[in-house]
C-alpha positions as CSV (number, residue, x, y, z in Angstrom):
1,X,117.6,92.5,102.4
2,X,115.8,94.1,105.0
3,X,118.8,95.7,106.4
4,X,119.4,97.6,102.8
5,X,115.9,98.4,102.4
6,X,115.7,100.2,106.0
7,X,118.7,102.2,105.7
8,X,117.6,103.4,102.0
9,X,114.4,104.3,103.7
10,X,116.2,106.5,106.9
11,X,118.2,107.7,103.6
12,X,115.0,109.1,102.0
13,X,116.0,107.1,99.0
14,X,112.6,106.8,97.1
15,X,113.5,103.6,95.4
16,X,113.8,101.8,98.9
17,X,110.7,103.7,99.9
18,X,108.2,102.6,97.5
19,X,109.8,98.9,97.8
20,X,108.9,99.2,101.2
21,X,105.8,100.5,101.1
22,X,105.0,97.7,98.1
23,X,106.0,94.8,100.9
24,X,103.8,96.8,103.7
25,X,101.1,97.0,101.0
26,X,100.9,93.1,100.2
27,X,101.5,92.4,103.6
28,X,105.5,90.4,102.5
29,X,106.7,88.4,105.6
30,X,109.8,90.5,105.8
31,X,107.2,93.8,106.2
32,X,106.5,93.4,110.2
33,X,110.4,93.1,110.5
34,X,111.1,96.1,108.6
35,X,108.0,98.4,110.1
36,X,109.8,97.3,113.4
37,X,113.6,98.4,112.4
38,X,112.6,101.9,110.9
39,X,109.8,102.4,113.8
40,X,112.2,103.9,116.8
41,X,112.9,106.6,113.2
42,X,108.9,108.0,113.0
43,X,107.7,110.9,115.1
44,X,108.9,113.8,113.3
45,X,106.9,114.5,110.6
46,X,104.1,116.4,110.8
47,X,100.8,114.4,109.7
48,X,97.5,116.3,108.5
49,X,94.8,114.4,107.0
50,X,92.7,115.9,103.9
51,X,88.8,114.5,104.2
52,X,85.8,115.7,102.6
53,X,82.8,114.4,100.1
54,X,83.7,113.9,96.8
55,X,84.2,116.6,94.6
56,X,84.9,119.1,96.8
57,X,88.3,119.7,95.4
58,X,90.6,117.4,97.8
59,X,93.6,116.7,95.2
60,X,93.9,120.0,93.9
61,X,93.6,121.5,97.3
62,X,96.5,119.2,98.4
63,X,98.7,119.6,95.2
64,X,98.3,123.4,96.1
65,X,99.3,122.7,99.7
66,X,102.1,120.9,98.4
67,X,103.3,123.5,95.9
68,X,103.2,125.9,98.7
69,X,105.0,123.9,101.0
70,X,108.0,123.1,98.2
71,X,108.4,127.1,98.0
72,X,109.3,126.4,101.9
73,X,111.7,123.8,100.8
74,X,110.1,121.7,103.0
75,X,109.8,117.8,101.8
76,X,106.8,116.8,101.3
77,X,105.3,113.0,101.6
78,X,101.8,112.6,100.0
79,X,99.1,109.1,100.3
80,X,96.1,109.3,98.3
81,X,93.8,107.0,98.7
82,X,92.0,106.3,96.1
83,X,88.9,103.8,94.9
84,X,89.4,100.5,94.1
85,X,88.6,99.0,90.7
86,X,86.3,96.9,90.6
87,X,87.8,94.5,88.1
88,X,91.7,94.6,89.1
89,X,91.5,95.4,93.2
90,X,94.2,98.2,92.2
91,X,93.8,101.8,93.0
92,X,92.0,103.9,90.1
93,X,94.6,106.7,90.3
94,X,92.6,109.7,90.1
95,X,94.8,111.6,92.7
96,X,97.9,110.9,90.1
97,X,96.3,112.2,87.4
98,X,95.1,115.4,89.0
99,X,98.8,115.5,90.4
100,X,100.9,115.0,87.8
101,X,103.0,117.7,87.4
102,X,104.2,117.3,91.2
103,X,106.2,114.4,89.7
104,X,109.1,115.9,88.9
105,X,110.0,117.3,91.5
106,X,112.3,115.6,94.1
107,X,111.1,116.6,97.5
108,X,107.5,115.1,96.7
109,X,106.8,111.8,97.0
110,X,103.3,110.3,95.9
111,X,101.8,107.2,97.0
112,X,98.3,105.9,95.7
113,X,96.8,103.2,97.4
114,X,93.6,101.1,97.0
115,X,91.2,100.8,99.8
116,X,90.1,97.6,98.9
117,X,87.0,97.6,101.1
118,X,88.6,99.0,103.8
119,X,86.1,101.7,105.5
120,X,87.2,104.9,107.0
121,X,88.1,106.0,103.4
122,X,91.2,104.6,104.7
123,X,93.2,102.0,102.9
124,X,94.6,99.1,105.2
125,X,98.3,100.0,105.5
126,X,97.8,103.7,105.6
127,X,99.2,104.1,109.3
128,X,102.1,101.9,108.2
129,X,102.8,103.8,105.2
130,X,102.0,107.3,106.7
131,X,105.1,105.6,109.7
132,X,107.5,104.6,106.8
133,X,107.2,108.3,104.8
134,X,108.1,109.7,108.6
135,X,111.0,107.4,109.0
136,X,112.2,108.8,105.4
137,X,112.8,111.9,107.0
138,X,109.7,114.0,105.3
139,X,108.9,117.2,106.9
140,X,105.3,117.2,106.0
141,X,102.7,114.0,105.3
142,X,99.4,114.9,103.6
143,X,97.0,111.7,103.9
144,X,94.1,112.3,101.1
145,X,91.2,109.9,101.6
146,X,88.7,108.5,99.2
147,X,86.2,111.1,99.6
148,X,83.2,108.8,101.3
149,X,81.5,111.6,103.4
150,X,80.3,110.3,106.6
151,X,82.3,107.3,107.0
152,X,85.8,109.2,106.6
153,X,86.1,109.0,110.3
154,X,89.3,106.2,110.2
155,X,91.5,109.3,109.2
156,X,92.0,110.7,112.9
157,X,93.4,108.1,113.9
158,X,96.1,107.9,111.7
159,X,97.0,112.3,111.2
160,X,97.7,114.8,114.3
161,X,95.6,117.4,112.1
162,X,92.5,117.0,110.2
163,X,91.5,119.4,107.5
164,X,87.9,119.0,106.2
165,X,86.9,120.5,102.7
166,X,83.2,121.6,102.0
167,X,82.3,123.3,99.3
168,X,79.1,125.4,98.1
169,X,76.2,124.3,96.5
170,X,76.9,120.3,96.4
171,X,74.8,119.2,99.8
172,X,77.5,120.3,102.0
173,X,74.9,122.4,104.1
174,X,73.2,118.8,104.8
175,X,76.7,117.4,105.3
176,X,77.7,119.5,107.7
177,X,74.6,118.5,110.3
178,X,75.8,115.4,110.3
179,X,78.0,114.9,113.6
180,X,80.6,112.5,112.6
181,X,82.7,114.9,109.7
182,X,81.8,117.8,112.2
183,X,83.8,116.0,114.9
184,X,86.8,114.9,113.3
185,X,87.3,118.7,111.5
186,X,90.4,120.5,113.4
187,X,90.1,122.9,110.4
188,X,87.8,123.5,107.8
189,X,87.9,124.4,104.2
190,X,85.3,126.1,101.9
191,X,87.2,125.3,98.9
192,X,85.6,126.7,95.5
193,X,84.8,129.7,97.4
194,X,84.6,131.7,94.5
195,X,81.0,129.9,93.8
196,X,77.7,131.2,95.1
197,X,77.0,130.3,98.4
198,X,80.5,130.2,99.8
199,X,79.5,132.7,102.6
200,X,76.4,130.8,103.5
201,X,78.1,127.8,104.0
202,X,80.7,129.3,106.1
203,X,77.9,130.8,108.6
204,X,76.0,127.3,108.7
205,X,79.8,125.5,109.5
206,X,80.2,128.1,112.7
207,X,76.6,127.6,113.7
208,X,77.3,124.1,113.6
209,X,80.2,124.4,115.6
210,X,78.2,126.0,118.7
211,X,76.7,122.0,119.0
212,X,79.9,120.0,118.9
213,X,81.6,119.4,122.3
214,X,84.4,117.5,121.2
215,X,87.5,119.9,120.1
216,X,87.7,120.9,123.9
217,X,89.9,124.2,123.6
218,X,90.9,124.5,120.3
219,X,87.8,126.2,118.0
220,X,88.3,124.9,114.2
221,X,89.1,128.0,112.0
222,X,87.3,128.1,108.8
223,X,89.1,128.8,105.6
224,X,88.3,130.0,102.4
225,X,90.0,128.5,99.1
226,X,90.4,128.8,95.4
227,X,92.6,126.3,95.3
228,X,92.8,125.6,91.5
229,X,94.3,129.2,91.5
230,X,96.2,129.0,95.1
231,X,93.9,131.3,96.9
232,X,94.0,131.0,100.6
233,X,96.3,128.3,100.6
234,X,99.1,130.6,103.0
235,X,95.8,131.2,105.5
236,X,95.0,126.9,105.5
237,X,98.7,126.6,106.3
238,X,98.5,129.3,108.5
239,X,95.4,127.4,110.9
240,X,97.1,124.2,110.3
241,X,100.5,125.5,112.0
242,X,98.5,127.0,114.9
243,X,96.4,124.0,115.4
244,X,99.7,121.8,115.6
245,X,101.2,124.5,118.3
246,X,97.9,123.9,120.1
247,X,98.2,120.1,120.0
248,X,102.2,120.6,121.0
249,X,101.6,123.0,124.1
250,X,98.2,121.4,125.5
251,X,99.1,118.1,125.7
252,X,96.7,116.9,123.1
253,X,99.3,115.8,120.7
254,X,100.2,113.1,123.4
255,X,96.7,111.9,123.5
256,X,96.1,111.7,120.1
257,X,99.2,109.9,119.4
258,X,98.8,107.5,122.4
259,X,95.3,106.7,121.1
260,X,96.5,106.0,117.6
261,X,98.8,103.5,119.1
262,X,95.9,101.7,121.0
263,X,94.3,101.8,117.9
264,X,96.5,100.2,115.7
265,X,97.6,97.2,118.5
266,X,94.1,96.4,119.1
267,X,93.6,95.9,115.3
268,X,96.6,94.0,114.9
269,X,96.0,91.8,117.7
270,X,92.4,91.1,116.4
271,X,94.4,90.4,112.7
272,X,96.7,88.0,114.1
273,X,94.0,86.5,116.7
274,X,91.9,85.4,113.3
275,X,94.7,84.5,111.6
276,X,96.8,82.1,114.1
277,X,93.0,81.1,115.0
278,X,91.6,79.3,111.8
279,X,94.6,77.6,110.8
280,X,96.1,76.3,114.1
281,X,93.4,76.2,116.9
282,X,90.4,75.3,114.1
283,X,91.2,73.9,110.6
284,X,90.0,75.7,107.3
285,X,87.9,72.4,107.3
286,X,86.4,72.6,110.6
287,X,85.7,76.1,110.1
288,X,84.1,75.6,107.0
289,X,81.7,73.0,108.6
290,X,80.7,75.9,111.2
291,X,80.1,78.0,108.5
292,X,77.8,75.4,106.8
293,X,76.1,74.6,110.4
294,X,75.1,78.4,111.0
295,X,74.0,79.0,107.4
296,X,71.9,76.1,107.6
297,X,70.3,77.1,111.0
298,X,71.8,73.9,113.2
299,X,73.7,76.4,115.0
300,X,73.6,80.3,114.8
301,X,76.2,82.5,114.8
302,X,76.8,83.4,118.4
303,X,76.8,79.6,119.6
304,X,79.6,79.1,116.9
305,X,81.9,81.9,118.0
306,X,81.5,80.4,121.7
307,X,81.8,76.9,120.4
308,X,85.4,78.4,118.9
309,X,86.5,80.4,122.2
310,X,86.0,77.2,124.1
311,X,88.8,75.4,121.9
312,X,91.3,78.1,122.5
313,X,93.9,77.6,125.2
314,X,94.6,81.0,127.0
């Protein structure tokens, strides 16, 4: 089953590709198995991430993007990430709403997932979703996250480019002091520029830019879009094509994507650490009685945790 589920995904066959991406997203046994098969097909596409506070316009921005992009006949391979319901665990589907009428056509593919308490504005599978819409042979793949500000940091170390979307007169000035969003931003977006203020918050972005050390060489354009009425949408693609030539030609695209990997092991291996841990090495029972100890002050938590380490076998 695996087999025919790979080779529908390295067919861009969208029924095998939202299988797949069901098994990666409940974690199926047979997932790992088939991440590993279509893996050696990923590192094609082109990955930019879409981050921002909420409301400044992120799912229109990328349906424009992606409407753009179609009239390129390029394919086009779209996760949003959206909240998770507090009642069902399940993604609210905003972004599919506000995307609909992408839906019929056949070189989009839209996937909404949950985060479901996963920080970053990230949901858990994302880098294994954002590696299976790559293997499907997509020329593009948008990642949207859930709009949480601050903590959207997660996203760059799942996309090559990073596309942060401000907007005027909704705090973004304050936002923008903030060091974490300023670091992550490869390009950024004054979206709703047609509202007072735009120009202001375009000058405070640049003077901003004079205090982050991070983007080395490359200086993050700033781009001004309407894009509920596709204005500046060919100048956004236009900074995120240079900004991918810069990664290509500087030997930052190696980096990032050698980071990424460390990344994504190093969470894994603390994933299966926990998992083979309470289970094989400590029983649910045992572990439970730890639990118990700490909360009722016979032990505390660092004691435990070394109490634990000393019963695993290296």
């Amino acid at each position: 089953m695996t087999d025919e589920v790979a080779g529908g995904v390295r067919a861009g066959d969208y029924r095998s590709l939202a299988k797949a991406i069901s098994l990666v997203e409940r974690a199926d046994p047979s997932a790992e198995k088939l991440l590993a098969e279509l893996y050696p097909s990923t590192g094609k596409a082109r990955i930019v991430g879409i981050t921002g506070s909420p409301g400044a316009g992120k799912s229109t921005l990328v349906a424009a993007l992606a409407k753009f992009y179609r009239r390129q006949d390029k394919r086009l391979g779209i996760v949003a990430v959206d909240p998770t319901s507090p009642f069902s665990g399940g993604a609210i589907l905003g972004d599919r709403i506000r995307m609909a009428e992408l839906y019929t056509d056949r070189g989009v593919f839209i996937r909404s997932m949950a985060t479901r308490g996963f920080m970053g504005g990230l949901a858990k599978a994302t880098n294994d979703v954002v590696d299976l819409l790559d293997a499907a042979g997509f020329d593009i793949v948008l990642v949207e996250t859930v709009g949480v500000g601050q903590d959207e940091i997660e996203v760059i170390r799942t996309v090559q480019t990073n596309v942060v979307v401000l907007v005027p007169g909704m705090g973004d000035d304050i936002q923008a002091i903030k060091a974490g969003i300023m670091e992550i931003g490869d390009v950024f977006v004054v979206n709703k520029a047609d509202r007072p203020g735009a120009d202001k918050t375009v000058t405070e972005v640049t003077m901003m830019m004079g205090l982050v050390e991070e983007h080395g060489d490359w200086m993050p354009p700033i781009v001004k879009t309407v894009a509920s009425r596709g204005e500046g949408i060919a100048e956004l693609d236009d900074a995120i094509r240079k900004h991918f030539e810069y990664l290509s030609t500087s030997g930052e695209l190696d980096r990032r994507n050698r980071e990424r990997v460390r990344i994504r092991i190093n969470t894994l291996l603390k994933e299966k650490f926990m998992g083979r841990l309470i289970g094989e090495t400590l029983t649910e029972a045992d572990y439970e009685k730890l639990l118990e100890d700490v909360l009722r002050k016979r032990s505390n938590p660092h004691d435990a945790a070394e109490d634990v380490l000393r019963r695993v076998n290296f």
